[in-house]
C-alpha positions as CSV (number, residue, x, y, z in Angstrom):
1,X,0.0,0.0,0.0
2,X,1.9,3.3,-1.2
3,X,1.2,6.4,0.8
4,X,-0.4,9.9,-0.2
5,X,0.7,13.1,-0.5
6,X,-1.0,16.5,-0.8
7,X,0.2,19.0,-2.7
8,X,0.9,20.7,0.1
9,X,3.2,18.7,1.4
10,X,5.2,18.0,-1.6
11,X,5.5,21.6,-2.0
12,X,6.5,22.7,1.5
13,X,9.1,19.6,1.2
14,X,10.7,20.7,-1.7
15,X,11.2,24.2,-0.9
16,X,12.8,22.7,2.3
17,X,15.2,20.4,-0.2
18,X,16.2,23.4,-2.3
19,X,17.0,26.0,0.0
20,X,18.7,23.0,1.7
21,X,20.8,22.3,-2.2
22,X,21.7,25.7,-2.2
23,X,23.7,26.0,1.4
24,X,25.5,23.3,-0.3
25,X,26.1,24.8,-3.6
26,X,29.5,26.9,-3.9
27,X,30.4,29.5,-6.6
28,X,34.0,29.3,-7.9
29,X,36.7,30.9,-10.4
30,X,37.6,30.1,-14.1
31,X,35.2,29.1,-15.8
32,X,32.3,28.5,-12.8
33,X,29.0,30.1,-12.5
34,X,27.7,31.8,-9.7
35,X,24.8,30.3,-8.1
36,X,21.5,31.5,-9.3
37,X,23.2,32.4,-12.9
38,X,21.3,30.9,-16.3
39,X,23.7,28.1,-16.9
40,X,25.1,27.8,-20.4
41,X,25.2,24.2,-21.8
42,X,27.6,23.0,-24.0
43,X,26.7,22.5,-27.7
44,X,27.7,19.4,-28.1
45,X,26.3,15.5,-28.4
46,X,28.1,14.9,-24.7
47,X,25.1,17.5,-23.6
48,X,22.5,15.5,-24.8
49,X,24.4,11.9,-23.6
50,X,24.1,13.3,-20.4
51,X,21.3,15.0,-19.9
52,X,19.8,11.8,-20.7
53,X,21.1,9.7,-18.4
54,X,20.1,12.0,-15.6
55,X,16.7,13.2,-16.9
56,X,13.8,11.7,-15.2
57,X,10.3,10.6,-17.1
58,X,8.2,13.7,-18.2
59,X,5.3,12.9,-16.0
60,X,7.5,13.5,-12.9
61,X,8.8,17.1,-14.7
62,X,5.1,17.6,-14.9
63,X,3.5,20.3,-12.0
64,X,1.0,17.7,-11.8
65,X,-0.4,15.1,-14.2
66,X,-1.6,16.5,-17.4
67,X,-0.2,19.8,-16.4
68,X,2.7,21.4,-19.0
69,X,6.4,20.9,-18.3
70,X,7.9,22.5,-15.2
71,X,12.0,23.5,-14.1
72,X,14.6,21.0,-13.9
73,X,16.1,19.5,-10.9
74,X,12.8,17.6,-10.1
75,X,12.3,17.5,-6.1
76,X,13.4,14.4,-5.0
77,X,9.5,14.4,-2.8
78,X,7.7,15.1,-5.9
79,X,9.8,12.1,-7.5
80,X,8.9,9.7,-4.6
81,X,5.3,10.9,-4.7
82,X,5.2,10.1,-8.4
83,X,6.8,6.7,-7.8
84,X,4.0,6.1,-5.3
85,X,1.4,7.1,-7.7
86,X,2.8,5.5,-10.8
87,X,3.0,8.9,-12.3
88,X,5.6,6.9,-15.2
89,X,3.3,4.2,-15.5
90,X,6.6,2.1,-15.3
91,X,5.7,1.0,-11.2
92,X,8.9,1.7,-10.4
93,X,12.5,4.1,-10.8
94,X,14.6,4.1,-14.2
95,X,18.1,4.5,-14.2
96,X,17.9,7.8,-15.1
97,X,15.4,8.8,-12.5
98,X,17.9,7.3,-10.0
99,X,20.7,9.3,-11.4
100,X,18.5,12.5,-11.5
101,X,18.2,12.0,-7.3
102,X,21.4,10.3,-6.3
103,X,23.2,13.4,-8.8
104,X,21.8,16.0,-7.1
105,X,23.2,14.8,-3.2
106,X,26.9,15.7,-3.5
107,X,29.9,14.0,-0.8
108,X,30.4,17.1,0.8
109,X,29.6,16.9,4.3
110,X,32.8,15.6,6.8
111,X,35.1,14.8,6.7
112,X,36.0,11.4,8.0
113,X,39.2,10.5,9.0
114,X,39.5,6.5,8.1
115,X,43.5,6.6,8.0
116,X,46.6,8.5,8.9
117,X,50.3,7.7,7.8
118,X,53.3,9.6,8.4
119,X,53.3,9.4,5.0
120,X,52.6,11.3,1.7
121,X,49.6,9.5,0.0
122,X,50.0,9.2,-3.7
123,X,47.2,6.6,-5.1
124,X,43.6,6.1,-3.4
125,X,41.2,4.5,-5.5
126,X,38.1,1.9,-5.4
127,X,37.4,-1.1,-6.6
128,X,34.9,-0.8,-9.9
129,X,32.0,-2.6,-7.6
130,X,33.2,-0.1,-4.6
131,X,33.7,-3.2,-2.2
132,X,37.5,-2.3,-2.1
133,X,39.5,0.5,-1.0
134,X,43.2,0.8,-1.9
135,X,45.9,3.4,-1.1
136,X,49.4,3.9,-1.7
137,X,51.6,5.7,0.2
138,X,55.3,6.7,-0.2
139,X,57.0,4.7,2.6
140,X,56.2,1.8,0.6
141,X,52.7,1.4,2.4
142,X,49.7,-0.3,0.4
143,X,46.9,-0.5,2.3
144,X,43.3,-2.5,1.4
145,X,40.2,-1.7,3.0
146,X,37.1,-3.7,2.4
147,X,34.4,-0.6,2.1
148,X,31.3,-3.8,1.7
149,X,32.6,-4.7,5.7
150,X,32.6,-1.2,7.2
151,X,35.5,0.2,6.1
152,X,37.6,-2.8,7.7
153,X,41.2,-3.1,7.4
154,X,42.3,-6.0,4.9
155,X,45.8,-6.1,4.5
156,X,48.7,-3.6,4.3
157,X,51.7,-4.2,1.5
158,X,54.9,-3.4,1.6
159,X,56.2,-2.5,-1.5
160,X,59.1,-4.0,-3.0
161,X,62.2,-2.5,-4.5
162,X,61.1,0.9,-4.2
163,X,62.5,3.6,-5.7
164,X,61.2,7.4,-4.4
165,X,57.4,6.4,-4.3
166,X,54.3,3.9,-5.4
167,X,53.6,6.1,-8.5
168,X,50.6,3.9,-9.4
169,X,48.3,0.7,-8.9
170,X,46.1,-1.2,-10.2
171,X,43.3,-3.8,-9.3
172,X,42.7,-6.4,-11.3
173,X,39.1,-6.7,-12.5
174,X,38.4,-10.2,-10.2
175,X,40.2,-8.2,-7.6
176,X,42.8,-10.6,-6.7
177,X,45.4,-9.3,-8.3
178,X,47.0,-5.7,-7.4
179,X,50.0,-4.3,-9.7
180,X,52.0,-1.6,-8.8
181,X,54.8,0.9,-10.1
182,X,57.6,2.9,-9.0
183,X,60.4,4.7,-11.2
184,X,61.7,1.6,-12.0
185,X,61.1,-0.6,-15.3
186,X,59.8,-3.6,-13.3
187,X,56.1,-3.6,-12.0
188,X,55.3,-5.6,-9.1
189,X,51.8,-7.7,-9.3
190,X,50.6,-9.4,-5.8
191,X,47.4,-11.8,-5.0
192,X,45.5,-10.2,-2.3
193,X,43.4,-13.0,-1.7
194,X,45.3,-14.7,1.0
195,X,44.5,-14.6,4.4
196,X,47.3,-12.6,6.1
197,X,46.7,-8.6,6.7
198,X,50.4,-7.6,6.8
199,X,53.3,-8.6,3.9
200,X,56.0,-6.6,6.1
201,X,59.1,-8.1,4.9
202,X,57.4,-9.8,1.9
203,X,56.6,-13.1,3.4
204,X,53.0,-13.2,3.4
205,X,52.9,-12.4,-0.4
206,X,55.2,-13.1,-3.5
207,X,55.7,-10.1,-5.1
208,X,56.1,-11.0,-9.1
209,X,58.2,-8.7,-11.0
210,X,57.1,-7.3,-14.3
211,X,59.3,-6.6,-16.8
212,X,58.7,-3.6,-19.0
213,X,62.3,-3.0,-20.4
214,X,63.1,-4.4,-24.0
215,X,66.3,-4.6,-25.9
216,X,65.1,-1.0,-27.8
217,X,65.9,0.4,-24.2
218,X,70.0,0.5,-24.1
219,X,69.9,-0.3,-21.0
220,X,68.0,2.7,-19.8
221,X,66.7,2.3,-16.4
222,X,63.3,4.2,-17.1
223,X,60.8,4.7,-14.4
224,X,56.7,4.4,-14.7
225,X,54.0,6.6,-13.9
226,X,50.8,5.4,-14.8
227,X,49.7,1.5,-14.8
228,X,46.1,0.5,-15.7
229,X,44.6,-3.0,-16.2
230,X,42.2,-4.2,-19.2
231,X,38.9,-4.7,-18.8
232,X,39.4,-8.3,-19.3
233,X,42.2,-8.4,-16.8
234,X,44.4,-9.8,-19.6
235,X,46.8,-6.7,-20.2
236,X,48.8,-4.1,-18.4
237,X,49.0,-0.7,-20.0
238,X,52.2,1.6,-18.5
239,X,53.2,5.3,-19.2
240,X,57.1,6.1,-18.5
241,X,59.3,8.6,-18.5
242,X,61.6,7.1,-21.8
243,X,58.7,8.9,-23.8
244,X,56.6,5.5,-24.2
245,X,54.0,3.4,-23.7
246,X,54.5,-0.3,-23.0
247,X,51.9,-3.0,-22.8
248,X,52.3,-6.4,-21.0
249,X,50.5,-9.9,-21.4
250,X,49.8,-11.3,-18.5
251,X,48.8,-15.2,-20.3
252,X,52.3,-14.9,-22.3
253,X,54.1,-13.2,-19.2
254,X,55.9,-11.1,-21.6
255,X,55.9,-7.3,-23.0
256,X,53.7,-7.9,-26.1
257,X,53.9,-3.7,-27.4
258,X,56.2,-1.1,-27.3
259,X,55.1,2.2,-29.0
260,X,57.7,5.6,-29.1
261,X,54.9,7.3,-28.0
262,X,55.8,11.0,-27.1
263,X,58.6,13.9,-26.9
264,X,58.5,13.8,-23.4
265,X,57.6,12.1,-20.2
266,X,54.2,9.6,-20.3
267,X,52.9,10.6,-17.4
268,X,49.5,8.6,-17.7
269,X,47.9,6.3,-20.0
270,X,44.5,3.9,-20.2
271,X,42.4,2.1,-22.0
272,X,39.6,4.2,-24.3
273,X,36.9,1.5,-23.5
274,X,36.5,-2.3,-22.8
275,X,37.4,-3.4,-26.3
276,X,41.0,-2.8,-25.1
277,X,42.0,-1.5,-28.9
278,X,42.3,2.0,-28.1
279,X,44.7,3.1,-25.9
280,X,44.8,7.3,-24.5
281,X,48.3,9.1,-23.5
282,X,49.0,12.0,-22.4
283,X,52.7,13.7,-22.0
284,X,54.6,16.3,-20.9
285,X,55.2,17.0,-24.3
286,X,51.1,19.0,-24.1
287,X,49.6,16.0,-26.0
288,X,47.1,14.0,-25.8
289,X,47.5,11.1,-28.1
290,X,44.9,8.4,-29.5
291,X,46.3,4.7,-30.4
292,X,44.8,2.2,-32.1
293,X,46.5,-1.1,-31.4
294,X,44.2,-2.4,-34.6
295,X,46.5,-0.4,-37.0
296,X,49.6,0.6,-35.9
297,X,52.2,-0.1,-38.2
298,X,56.0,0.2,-37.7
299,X,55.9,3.5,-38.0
300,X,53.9,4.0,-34.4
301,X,52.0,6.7,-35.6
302,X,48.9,7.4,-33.8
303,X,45.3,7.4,-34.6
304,X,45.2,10.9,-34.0
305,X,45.9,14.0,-31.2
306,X,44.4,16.3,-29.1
307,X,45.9,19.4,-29.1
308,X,44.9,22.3,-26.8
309,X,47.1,22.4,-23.9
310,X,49.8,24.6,-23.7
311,X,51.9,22.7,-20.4
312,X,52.5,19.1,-19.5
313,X,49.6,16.3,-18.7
314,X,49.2,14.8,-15.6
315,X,46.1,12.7,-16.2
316,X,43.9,11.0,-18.4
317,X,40.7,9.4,-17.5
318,X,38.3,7.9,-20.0
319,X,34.1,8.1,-20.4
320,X,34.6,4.4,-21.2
321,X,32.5,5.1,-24.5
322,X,35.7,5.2,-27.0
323,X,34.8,8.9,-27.1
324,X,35.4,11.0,-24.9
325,X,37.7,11.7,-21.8
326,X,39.3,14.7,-19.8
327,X,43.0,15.5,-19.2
328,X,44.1,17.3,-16.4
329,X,46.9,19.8,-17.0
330,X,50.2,21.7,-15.6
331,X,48.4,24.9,-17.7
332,X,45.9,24.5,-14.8
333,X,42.8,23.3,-16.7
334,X,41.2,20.3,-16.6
335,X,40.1,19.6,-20.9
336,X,37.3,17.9,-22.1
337,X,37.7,16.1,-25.7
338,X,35.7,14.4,-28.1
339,X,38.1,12.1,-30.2
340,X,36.6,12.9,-33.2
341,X,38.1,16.4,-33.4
342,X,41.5,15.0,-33.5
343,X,44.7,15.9,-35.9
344,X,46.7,13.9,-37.4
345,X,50.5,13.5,-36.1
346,X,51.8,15.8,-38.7
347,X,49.9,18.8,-37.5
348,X,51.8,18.9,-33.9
349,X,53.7,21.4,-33.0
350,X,55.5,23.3,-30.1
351,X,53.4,26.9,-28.2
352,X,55.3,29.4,-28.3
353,X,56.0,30.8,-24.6
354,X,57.7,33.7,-23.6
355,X,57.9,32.5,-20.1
356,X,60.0,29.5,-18.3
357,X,59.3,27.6,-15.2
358,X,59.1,24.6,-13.2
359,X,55.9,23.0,-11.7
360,X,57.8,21.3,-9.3
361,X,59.0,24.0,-7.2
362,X,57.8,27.5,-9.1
363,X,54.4,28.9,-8.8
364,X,52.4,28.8,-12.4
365,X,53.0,32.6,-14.2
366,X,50.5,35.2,-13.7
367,X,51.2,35.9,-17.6
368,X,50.2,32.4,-18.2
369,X,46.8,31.9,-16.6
370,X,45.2,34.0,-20.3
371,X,47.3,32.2,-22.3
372,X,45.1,29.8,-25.5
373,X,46.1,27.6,-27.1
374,X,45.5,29.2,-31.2
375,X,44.6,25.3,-32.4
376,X,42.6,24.5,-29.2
377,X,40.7,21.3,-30.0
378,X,38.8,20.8,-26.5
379,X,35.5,20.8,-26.1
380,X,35.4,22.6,-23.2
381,X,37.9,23.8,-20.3
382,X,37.7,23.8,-16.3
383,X,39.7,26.0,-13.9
384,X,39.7,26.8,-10.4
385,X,41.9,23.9,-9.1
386,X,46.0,23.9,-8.8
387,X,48.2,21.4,-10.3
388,X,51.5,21.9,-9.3
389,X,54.1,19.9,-7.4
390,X,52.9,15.9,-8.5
391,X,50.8,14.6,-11.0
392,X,47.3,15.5,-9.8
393,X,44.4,13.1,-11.1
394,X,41.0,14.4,-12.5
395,X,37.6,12.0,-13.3
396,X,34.5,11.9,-14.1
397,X,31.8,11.2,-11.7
398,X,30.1,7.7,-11.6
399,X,28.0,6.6,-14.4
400,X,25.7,4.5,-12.1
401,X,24.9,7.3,-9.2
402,X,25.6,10.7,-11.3
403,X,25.1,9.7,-15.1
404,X,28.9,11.3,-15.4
405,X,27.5,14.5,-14.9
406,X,30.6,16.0,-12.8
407,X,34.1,16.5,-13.3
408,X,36.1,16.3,-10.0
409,X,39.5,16.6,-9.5
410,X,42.4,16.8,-6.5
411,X,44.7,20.1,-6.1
412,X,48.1,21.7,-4.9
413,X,46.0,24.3,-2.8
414,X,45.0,20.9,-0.3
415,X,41.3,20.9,-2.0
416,X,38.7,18.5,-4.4
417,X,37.0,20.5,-6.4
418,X,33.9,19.4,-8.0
419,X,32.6,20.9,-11.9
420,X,29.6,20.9,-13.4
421,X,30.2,18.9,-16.8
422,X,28.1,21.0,-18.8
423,X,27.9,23.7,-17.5
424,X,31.5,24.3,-16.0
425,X,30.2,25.4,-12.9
426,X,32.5,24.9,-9.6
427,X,29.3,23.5,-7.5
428,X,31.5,22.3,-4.8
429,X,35.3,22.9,-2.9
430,X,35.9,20.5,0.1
431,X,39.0,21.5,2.3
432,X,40.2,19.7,4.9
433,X,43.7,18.6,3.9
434,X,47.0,20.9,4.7
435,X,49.3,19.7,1.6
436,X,48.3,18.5,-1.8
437,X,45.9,16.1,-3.1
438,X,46.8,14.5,-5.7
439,X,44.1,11.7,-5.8
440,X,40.3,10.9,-5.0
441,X,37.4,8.4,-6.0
442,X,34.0,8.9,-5.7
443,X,32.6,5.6,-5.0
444,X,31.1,3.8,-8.2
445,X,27.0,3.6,-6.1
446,X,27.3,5.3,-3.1
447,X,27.4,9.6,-2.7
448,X,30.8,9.1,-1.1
449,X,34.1,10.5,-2.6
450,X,37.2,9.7,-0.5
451,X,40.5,12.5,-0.6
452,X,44.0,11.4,-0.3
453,X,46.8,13.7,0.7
454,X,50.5,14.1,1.0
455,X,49.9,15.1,4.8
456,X,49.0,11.3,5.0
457,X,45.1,11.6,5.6
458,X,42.8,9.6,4.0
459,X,39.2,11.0,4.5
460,X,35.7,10.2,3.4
461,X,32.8,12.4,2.4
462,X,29.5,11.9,1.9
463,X,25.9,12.5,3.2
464,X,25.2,11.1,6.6
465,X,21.5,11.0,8.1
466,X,19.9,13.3,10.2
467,X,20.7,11.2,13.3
468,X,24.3,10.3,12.6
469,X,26.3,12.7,14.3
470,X,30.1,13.3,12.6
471,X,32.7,12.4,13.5
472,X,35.1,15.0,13.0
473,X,38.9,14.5,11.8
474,X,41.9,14.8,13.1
475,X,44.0,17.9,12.0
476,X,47.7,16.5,11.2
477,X,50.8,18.5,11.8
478,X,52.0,19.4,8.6
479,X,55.2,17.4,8.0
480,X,57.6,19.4,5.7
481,X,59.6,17.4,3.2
482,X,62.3,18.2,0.5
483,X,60.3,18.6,-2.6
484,X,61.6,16.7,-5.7
């Protein structure tokens, strides 16, 4: 038996919900709106993608049954009310009805502290069901929390052969295998599946060694950034900083492809979609490159390239449609592209720049913040975030809980900063951390996002109840470190 609602008190529950979304909402820099503003969509097919996936049936945009159209975002009341009276006719929630609620209840209240290290934290990222937390820290620290079990300590790696830091990892899709990197050519892959919760000097686990030198090297001890597993859990894809991208199969236990990929440093490469044939990189040579592993020749020219921008690439993430996928950049902007605006190889070509610095150590040029790109391919551009010192990560929100409708991204000034896709709005800064973040996952079902920092926190945001009192976190003492 459903339960009835006046339109009384669907009304006075959705003004309640949208004064309660605006407290929430934040206006930002770059290229953000300020709340209240006419938001400008962007003309192109990725608006229409999306807005699909988070629109909900007409009859719930309705003021009432039979009534003409009304705003978007539908109160989530009104949309429970229309469940209850079959308003869709369906009985029951789409997935883009769930998207249209879940999207509009950001992870912004907290944080939670679930870890601290004395420790800078590189990697923090789920599992793709969300049952499995992993983090990588520099001490050599891996650490596995079992998010389905409460957040319950699994096991904590200790990485071998280290050199610097854990640049990267890697679940496999079974989650039983874990790869990760350092600046070293060897990857190191582990099962997880055994008992034990600690591998402190490496007895509880065997620690294979990847390979991903070749004789084309010299003898070049290279080191790798970025490490990604296929789909089918069949392949490793690795970025490194000998300007190429190396691929590794797992069945043959060998390194199956070797491409000359860039001018510069690979600082992060992954697969385009679960076909495995395209593979995305992006260097510190400004480019984003597109590979097709179905046609490369001897000559390991690309399928295409992104250009737009004008500084080094820190980050790639994918759609997972083939089609799309952001880069975050050293220029300060995150870049949205649509692989069907690419160049051809030939077309490449350095920016001039009457300006030289280090993002390591050197604050980014006033001069620089107006600078454009004259051959800007991207469909669209996000600032407001800080990407200096490491290689900061950027993604899009969850498919499942958000329809992909955000962009969200770690930064040098200790922040996550959440944009509107579309729009290119900055809805929503959380701060807590005192030193960089350079990584954070938004959980693949659940409106939790959870911030990793190089002052060793590892926090969790979300959207607790009314009676679930927060636990606040614990402020670390800044621990100041040679930067390199």
């Amino acid at each position: 038996m459903g339960y009835s609602w006046s339109k009384l008190d669907i009304r006075s529950a959705r003004c309640k919900e949208e004064k309660s979304a605006r407290g929430v909402s934040r206006s930002g820099n770059g290229s953000s709106h300020r709340a209240g503003t006419q938001a400008k969509y962007l003309d192109n097919e990725i608006s229409q993608i999306t807005i699909m996936r988070s629109r909900p049936h007409e009859n719930f945009i309705r003021q009432a049954p039979g009534e003409r159209v009304g705003a978007l975002p539908v109160s989530t009341v009104k949309m429970l009310a229309g469940r209850e009276g079959n308003f869709s006719g369906r009985g029951k929630f789409s997935s883009a009805d769930c998207c249209h609620i879940l999207s509009r209840y950001l992870p912004v209240n907290g944080p939670w502290l679930m870890d601290q290290m004395n420790s800078r934290a590189y990697v923090s990222q789920f599992s793709a069901d969300g049952s499995l937390f992993v983090a990588g820290f520099q001490k050599s620290h891996i650490k596995i929390y079992d998010v389905s079990q409460g957040w319950k300590f699994q096991r904590d790696i200790l990485a071998r052969n280290l050199r610097w830091t854990i640049t990267d990892t890697s679940l496999s899709p079974d989650k039983r295998h874990l790869v990760y990197s350092s600046i070293s050519p060897v990857v190191h892959i582990v099962n997880i599946c055994s008992d034990a919760t600690d591998s402190f000097a490496n007895i509880a686990d065997i620690h294979n060694g990847l390979d991903f030198s070749s004789d084309d090297d010299g003898g070049y001890a290279f080191g790798i950034f970025s490490v990604k597993f296929s789909t089918d859990g069949r392949e490793i894809v690795a970025g490194s900083n000998d300007d190429a991208i190396h691929v590794y199969d797992l069945e043959a236990n060998r390194l199956s492809l070797r491409i000359s990929a860039h001018r510069s440093d690979v600082n992060t490469v992954c697969f385009a979609n679960e076909s495995g044939h395209l593979i995305f990189s992006g260097s510190d040579d400004t480019f984003c490159k597109v590979w097709d592993r179905r046609c490369l020749n001897a000559r390991e020219k690309p399928a295409g390239v992104l250009i737009g921008h004008i500084e080094g690439i820190t980050y790639i993430d994918s759609r997972g449609d083939g089609r799309y996928l952001i880069s975050n950049g050293k220029d300060q902007a995150i870049k949205l592209w649509d692989i069907r605006t690419m160049s051809s190889n030939s077309n490449c070509g350095p920016v001039f720049k009457n300006y030289e610095w280090d993002y390591r150590w050197m604050d980014y040029p006033p001069r620089a913040r107006e600078l454009k790109h004259p051959r800007d391919q991207s469909v669209a551009t996000y600032k407001g975030h800080s990407v200096l010192r490491t290689l900061i990560r950027c993604y899009f929100s969850p498919a499942h809980s958000t329809g992909q409708k955000y962009i969200y991204t770690g930064s040098h000034d200790s922040c996550v900063y959440i944009y509107d896709l579309l729009t290119g709005a900055q809805v929503a800064v959380l701060k807590h951390h005192k030193s960089p973040v350079r990584d954070c996952s938004w959980h693949p079902d659940l409106p939790m996002l959870v911030s990793s920092s190089w002052d060793g926190d590892i926090v969790k945001w979300e959207i607790p109840g009314d009676d679930e009192s927060q636990r606040p976190a614990i402020k670390s003492r800044i621990r100041r470190r040679p930067v390199h």
